[in-house]
PLY file of the C-alpha trace (Angstrom):
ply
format ascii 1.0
element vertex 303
property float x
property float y
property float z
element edge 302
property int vertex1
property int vertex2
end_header
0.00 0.00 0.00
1.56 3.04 -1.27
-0.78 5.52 1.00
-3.44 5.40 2.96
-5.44 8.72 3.34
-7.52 9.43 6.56
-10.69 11.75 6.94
-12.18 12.72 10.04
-15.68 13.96 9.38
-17.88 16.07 11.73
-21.24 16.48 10.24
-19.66 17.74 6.69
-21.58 15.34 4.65
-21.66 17.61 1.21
-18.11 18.55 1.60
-16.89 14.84 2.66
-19.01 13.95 -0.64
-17.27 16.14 -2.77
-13.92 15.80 -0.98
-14.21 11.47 -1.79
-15.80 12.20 -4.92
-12.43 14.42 -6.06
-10.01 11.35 -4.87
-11.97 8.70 -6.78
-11.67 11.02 -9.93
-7.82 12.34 -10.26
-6.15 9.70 -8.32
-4.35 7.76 -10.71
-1.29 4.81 -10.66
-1.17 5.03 -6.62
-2.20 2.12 -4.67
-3.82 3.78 -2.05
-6.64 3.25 0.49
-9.71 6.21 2.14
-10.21 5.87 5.77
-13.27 8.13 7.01
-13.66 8.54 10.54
-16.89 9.77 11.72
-17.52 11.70 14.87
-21.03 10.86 15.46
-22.37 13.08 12.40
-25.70 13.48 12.56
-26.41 14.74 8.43
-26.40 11.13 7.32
-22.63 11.51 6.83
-21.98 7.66 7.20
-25.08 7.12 5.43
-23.43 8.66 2.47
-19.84 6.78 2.76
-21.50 3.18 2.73
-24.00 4.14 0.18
-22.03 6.01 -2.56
-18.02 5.29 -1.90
-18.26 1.49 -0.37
-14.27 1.11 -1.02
-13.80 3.66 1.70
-13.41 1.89 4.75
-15.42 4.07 7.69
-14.88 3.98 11.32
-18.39 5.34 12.79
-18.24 6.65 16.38
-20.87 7.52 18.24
-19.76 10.86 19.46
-17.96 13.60 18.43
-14.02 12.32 19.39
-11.81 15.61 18.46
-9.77 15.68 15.45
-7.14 14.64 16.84
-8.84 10.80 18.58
-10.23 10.36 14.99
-7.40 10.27 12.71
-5.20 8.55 15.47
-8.01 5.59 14.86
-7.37 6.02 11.21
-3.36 5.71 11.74
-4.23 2.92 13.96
-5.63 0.75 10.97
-3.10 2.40 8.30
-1.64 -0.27 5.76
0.69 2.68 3.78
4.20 3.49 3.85
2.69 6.80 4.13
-0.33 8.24 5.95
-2.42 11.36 4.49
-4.21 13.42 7.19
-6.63 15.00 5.35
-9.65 17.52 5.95
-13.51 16.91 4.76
-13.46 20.19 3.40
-10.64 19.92 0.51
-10.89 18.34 -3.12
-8.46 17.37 -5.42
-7.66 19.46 -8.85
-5.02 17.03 -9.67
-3.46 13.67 -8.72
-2.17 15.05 -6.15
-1.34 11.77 -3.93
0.73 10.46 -6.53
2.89 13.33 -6.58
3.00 13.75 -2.90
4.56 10.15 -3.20
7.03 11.31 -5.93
8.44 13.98 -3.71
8.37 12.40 -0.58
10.27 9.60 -2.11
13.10 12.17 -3.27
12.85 14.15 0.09
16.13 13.05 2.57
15.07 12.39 5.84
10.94 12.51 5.08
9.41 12.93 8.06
6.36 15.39 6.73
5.18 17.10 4.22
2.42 19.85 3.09
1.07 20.62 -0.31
0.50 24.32 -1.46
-3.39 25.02 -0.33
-5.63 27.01 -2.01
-8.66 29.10 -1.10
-11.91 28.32 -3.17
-11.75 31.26 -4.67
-7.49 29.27 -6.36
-5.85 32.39 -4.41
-2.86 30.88 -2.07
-3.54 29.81 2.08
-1.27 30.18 4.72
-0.46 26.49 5.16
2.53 26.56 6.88
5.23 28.12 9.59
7.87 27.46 12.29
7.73 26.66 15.72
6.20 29.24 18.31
9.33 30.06 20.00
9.95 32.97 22.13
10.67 35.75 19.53
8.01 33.98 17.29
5.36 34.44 19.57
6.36 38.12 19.83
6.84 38.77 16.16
3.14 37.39 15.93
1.40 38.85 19.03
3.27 41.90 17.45
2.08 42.24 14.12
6.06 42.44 12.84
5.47 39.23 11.31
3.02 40.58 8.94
5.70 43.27 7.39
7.25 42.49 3.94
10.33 41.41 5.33
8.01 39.00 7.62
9.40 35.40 6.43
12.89 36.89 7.15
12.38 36.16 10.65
10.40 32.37 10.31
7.31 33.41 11.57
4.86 30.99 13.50
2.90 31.21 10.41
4.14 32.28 7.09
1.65 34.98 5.47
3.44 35.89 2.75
2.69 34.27 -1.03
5.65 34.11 -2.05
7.27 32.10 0.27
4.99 29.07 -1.18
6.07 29.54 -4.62
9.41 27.38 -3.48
10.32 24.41 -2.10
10.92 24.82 1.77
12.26 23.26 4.77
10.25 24.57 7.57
9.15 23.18 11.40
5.14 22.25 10.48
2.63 21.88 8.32
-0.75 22.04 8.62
-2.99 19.28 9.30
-5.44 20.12 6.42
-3.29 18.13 4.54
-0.39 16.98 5.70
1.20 13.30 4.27
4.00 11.68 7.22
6.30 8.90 7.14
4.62 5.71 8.37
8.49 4.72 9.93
8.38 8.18 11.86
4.81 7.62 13.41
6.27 4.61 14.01
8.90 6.26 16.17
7.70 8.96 17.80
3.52 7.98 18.10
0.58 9.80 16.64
-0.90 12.81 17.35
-1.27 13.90 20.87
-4.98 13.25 22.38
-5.06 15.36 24.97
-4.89 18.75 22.09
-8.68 18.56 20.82
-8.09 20.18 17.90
-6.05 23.11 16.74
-2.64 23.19 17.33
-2.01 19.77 16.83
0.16 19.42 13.75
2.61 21.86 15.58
3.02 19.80 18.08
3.32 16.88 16.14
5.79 17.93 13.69
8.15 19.05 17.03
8.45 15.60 18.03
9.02 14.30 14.24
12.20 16.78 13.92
12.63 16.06 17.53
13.37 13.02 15.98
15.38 13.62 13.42
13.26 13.96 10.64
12.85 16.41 8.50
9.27 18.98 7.51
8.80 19.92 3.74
6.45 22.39 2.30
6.22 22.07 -1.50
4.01 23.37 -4.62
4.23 20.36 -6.56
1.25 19.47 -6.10
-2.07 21.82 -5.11
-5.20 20.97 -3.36
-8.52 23.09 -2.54
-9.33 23.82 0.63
-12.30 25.76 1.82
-11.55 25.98 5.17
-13.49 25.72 8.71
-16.26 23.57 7.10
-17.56 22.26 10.17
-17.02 25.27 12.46
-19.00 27.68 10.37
-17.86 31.55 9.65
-16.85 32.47 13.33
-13.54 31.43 13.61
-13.54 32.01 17.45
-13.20 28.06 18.17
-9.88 28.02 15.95
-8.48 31.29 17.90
-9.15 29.97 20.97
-7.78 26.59 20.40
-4.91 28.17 18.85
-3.86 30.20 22.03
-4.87 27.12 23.69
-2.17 25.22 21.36
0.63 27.56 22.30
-0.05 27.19 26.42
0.17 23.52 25.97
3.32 23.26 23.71
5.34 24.77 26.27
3.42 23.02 29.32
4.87 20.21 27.50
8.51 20.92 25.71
9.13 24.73 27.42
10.63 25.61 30.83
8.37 27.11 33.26
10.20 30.99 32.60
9.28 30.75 29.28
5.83 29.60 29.77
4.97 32.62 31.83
6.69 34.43 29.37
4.78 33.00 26.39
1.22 33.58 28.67
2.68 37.30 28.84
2.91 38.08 24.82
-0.30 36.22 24.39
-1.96 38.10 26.59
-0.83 41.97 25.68
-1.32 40.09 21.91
-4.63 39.76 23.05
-5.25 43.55 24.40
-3.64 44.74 21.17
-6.79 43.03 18.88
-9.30 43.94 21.14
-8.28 47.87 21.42
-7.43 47.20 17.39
-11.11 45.64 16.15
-12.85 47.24 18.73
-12.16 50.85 16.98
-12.46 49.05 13.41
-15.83 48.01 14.65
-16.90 52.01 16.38
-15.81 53.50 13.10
-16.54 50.58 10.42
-19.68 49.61 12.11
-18.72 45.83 11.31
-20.71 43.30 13.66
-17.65 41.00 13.03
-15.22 43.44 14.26
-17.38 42.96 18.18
-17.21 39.39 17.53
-13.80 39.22 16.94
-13.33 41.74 20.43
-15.44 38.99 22.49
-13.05 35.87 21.03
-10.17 38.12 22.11
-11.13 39.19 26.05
-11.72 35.16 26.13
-8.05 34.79 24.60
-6.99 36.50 27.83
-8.62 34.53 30.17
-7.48 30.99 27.79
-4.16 31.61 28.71
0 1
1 2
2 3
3 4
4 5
5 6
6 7
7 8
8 9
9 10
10 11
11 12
12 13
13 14
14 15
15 16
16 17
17 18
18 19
19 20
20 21
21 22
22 23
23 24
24 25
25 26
26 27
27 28
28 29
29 30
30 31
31 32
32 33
33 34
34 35
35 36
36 37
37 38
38 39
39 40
40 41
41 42
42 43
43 44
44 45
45 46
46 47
47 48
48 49
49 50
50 51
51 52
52 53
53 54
54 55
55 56
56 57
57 58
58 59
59 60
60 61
61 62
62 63
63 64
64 65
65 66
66 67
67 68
68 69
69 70
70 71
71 72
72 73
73 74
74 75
75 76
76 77
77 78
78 79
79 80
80 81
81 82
82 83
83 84
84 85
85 86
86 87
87 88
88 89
89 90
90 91
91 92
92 93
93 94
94 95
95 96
96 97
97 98
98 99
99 100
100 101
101 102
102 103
103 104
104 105
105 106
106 107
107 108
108 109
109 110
110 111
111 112
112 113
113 114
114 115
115 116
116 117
117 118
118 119
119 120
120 121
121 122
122 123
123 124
124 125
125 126
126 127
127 128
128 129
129 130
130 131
131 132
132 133
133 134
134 135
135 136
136 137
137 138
138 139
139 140
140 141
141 142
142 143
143 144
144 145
145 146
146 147
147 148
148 149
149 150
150 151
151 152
152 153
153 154
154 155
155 156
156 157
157 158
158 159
159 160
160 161
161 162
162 163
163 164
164 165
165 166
166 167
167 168
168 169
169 170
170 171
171 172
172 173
173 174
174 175
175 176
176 177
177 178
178 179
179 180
180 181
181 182
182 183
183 184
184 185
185 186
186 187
187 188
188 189
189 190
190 191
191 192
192 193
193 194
194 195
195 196
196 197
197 198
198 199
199 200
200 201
201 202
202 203
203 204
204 205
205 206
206 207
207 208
208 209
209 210
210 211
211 212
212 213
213 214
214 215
215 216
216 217
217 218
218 219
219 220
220 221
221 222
222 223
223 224
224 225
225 226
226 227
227 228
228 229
229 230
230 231
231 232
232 233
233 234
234 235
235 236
236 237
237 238
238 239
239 240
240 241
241 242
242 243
243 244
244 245
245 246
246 247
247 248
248 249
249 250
250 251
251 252
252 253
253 254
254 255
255 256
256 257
257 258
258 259
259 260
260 261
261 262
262 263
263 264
264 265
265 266
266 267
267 268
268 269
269 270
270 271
271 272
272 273
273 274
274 275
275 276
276 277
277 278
278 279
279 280
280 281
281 282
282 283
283 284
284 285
285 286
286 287
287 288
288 289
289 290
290 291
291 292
292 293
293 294
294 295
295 296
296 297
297 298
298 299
299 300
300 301
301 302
């Protein structure tokens, strides 16, 4: 088995149908195998696998697991050299898999790897970055990060197109779609349970170059994806979970300094939006701009 791709699936069922439909269509001289893990859907989601894509082996659970407990159920049951992590809310435009093979292949020391991601609308998403140390936290928290001379300093998350023009070495990728070494899981375990969702790859791909592996982005290969298909339009679950990420990665591989430290920048961070949207949102009159104020003063409180 060249790959086996895993899908967790959260009441998604058009998107998962499109998403399998897409695989089935451009996937081409790859022996490869769809896991779908379902976490207790209630849109007839499963109904849908075992009815219209009956090669795709499905793992039904009652309740809704996290991301993370459903595609460690996938890698449990894995046959490929390589495992796939891949969201319900992508398609293929290409055959991608087989080329994520090809240059995974040709990659020294493949521990991970990320294709280039596109919005819907083909325009390029921020799919990738480097590990939320110290001065990355503050470049971030910041704004500095965001500059034109942003990828200079390896930002926690890369924002700037052209850095995914090129090849790159870089510390993660994100879980959207994100193809690892089955040797490497092997080594250093799957994904860690006890991060719900968001924030997991990073802490993931710390322990594969932890390792001794290595993480890849590259464009030779693109794939679609629409983004927070389960979670709606308000994005304050993945902000949230994200400053909930960055508290648990050093709880686990920080000192305690630079924990308090880290809790510090997120917080004034924090502050910064909420002063920042909530005059956007007085002199705009945007409704989102308040929402985004609210996720923020519950930032503070997350770390």
């Amino acid at each position: 088995m060249d790959i086996s791709v895993i899908i967790v699936n959260w009441n998604t069922k058009k998107l998962l149908g499109n998403c399998l439909k897409s695989i089935f269509k451009f996937t081409e001289d790859v022996n490869f195998e769809v896991i779908v893990v379902d976490n207790g859907s209630e849109d007839g989601s499963q109904k849908l696998v075992k009815t219209k894509f009956p090669q795709v082996k499905l793992i039904p659970n009652k309740d809704n697991l996290g991301f993370t407990k459903g595609n460690n159920q996938g890698i449990k049951i894995a046959k490929g050299k390589y495992i796939l992590l891949l969201n319900s809310d992508t398609y293929l435009i290409e055959n991608s898999f087989k080329k994520l093979i090809e240059e995974a292949n040709r990659l020294k020391n493949f521990g991970a790897l990320g294709p280039k991601l596109f919005n819907d609308n083909r325009s390029i998403q921020q799919s990738a970055g480097f590990f939320p140390h110290l001065p990355q936290v503050f470049w971030w928290m910041s704004f500095i990060d965001d500059l034109p001379f942003g990828t200079l300093l390896k930002p926690y998350h890369v924002d700037h197109d052209n850095f995914y023009k090129k090849d790159q070495e870089v510390d993660w990728v994100t879980a959207a779609a994100i193809l690892v070494s089955k040797d490497a899981v092997a080594k250093i375990g799957a994904l860690d349970e006890k991060i719900f969702m968001y924030g997991e790859e990073v802490e993931w791909c710390h322990r594969i170059k932890k390792a001794g592996y290595k993480v890849y982005f590259s464009p030779s290969t693109q794939i679609v994806h629409i983004g927070r298909g389960s979670s709606g339009k308000i994005s304050q679950n993945a902000i949230l979970g994200e400053y909930r990420g960055i508290v648990y990665f050093y709880q686990k591989h920080k000192n305690k300094v630079s924990l308090q430290i880290a809790r510090f920048l997120l917080k004034i961070g924090a502050l910064a939006r909420i002063i920042i949207f909530g005059f956007l949102g007085l002199a705009c009159r945007q409704a989102g701009r308040k929402d985004l104020v609210k996720t923020y003063a519950k930032a503070i409180k997350v770390v």
